[in-house]
Jmol script that loads the backbone (N, CA, C; Angstrom):
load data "model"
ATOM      1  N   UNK A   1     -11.739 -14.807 -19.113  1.00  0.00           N
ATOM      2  CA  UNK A   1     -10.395 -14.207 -19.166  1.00  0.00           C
ATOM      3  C   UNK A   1      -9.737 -14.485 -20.513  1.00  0.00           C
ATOM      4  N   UNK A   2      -9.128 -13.317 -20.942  1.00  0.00           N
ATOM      5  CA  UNK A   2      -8.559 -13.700 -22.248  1.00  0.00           C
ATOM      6  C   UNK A   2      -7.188 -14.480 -22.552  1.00  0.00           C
ATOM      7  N   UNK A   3      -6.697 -14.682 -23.274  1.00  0.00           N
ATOM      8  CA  UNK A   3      -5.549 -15.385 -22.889  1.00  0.00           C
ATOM      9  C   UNK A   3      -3.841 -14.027 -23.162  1.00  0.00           C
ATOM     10  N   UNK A   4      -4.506 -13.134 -23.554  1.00  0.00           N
ATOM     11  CA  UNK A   4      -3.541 -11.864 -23.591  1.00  0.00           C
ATOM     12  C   UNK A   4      -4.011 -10.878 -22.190  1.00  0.00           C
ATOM     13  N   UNK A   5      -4.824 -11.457 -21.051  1.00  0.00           N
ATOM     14  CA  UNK A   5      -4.909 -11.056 -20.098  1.00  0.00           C
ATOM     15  C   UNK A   5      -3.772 -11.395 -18.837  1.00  0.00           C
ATOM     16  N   UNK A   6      -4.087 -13.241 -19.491  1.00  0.00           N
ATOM     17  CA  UNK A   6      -3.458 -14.475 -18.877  1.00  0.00           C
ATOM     18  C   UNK A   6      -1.582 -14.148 -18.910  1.00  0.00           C
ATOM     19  N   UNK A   7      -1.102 -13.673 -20.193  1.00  0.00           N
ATOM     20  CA  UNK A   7      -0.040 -13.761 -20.685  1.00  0.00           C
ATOM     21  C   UNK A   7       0.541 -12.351 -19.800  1.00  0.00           C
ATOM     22  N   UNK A   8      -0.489 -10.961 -19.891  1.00  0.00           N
ATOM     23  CA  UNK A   8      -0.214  -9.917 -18.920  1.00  0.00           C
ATOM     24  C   UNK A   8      -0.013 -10.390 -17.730  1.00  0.00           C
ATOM     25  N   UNK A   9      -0.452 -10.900 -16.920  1.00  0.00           N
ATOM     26  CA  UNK A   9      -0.616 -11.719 -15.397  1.00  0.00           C
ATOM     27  C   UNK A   9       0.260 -12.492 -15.316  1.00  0.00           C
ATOM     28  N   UNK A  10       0.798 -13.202 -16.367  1.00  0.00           N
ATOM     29  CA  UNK A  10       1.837 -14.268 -16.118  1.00  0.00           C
ATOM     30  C   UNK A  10       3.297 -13.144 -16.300  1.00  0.00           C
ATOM     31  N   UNK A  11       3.330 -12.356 -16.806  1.00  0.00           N
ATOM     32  CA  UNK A  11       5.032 -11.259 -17.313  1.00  0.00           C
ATOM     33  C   UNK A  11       4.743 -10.587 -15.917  1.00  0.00           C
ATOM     34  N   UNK A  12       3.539 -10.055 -15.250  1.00  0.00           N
ATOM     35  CA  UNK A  12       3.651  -9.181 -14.390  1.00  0.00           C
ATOM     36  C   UNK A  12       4.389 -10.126 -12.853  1.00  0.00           C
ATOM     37  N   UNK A  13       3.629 -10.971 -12.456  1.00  0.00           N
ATOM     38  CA  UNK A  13       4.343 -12.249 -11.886  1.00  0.00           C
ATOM     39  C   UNK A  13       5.671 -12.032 -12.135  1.00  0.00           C
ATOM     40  N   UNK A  14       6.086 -12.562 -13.382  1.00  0.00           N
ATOM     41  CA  UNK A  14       7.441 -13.168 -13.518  1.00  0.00           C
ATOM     42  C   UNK A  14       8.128 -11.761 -13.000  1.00  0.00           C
ATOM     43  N   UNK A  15       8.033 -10.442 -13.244  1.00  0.00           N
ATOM     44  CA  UNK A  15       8.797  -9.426 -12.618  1.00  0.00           C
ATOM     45  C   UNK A  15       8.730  -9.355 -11.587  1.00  0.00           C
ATOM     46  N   UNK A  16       7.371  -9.468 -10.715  1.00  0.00           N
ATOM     47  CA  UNK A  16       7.513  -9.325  -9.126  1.00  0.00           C
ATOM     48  C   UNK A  16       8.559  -9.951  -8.916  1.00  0.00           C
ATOM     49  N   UNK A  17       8.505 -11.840  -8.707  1.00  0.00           N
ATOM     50  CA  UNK A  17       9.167 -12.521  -8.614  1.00  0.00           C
ATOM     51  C   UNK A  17      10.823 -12.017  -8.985  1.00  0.00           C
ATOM     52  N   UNK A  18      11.124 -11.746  -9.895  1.00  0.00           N
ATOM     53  CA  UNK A  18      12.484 -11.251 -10.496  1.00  0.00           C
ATOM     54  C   UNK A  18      12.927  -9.805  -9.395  1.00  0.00           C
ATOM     55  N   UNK A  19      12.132  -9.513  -9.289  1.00  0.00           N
ATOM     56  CA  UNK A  19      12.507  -8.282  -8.144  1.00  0.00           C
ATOM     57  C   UNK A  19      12.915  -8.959  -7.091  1.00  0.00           C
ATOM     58  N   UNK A  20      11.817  -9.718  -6.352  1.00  0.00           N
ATOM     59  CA  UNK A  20      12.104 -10.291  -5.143  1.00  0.00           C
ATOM     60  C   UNK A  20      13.523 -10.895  -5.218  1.00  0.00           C
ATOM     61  N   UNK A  21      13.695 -11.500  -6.172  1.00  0.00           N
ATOM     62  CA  UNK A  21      15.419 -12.446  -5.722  1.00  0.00           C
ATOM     63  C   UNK A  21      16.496 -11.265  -6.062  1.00  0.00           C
ATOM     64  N   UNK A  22      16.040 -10.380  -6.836  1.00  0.00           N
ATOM     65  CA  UNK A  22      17.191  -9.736  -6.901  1.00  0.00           C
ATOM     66  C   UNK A  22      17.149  -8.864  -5.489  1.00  0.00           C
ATOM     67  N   UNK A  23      16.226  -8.078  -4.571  1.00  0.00           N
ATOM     68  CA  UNK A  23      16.251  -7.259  -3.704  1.00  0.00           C
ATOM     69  C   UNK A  23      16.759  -8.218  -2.588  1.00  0.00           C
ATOM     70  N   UNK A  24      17.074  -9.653  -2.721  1.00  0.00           N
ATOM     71  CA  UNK A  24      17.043 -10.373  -1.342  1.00  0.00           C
ATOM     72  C   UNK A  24      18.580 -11.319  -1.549  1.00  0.00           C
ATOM     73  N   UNK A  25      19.443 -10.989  -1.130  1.00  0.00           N
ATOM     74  CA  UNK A  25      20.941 -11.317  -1.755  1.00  0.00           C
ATOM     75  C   UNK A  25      21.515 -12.586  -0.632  1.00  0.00           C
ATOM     76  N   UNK A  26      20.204 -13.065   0.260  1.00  0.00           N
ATOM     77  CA  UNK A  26      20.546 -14.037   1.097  1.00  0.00           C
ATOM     78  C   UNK A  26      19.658 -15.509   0.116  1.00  0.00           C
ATOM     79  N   UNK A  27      19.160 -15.263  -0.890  1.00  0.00           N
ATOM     80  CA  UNK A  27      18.357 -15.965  -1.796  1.00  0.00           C
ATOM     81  C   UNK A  27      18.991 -16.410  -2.696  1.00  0.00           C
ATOM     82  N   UNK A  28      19.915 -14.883  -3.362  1.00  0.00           N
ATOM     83  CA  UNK A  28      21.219 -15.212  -4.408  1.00  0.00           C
ATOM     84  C   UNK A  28      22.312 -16.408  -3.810  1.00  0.00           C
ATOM     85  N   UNK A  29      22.983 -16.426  -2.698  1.00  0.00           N
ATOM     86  CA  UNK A  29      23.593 -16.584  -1.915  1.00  0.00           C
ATOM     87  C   UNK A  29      23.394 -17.822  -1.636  1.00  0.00           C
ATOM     88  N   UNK A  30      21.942 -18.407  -1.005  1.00  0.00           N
ATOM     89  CA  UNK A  30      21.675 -19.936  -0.960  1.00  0.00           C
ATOM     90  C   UNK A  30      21.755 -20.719  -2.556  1.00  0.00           C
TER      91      UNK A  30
END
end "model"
wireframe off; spacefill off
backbone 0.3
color backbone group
């Protein structure tokens, strides 16, 4: 694995993640 594979995989993550708390306002909230 390359490490500009690694770095793709790690930004794509960090957006899921960033979606999830923003779509879930009982997450914001706690």
């Amino acid at each position: 694995m390359n490490s500009s594979a690694i770095l793709y995989f790690e930004m794509e993550c960090s957006i899921i993640i960033g979606l999830l708390f923003f779509k879930s306002p009982s997450i914001n909230k706690a």
